[in-house]
C-alpha positions, 0 to 999 in steps of 0.5 A: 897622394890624391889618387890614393885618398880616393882608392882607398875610400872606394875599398873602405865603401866596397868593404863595407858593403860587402860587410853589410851584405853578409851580416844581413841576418843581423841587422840590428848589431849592424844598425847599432854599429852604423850608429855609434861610427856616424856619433863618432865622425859628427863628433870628429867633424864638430871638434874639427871646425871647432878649432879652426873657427877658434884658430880664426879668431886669436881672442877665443883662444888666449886664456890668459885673459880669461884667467887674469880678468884683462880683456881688449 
């Protein structure tokens, strides 16, 4: 499985390269597209360590004291 994680990153790179390399006439779309998918993996990250931080702790977590006004 790890092997294969890293096979695949290594194709996703070299494919993306390649890609770059070709459109070089257009960089302004590709420089726009770069953009728009690094907003979007920052978001995927920042949404990520946001639920394991509130998966640390329980207390971010249970609404029903947010509703119901009881705290610990």
């Amino acid at each position: 499985m790890a092997l294969s994680l890293a096979v695949t990153e290594a194709a996703t790179f070299t494919l993306g390269c390649a890609f770059i390399h070709t459109q070089r006439r257009h960089a302004e779309r590709i420089t726009d597209l770069l953009l728009v998918m690094l907003f979007a993996g920052s978001m995927v990250l920042a949404l990520d360590w946001g639920l394991e931080g509130a998966a640390a702790t329980p207390s971010a977590v249970d609404l029903s004291a947010a509703f119901t006004g009881i705290g610990e």
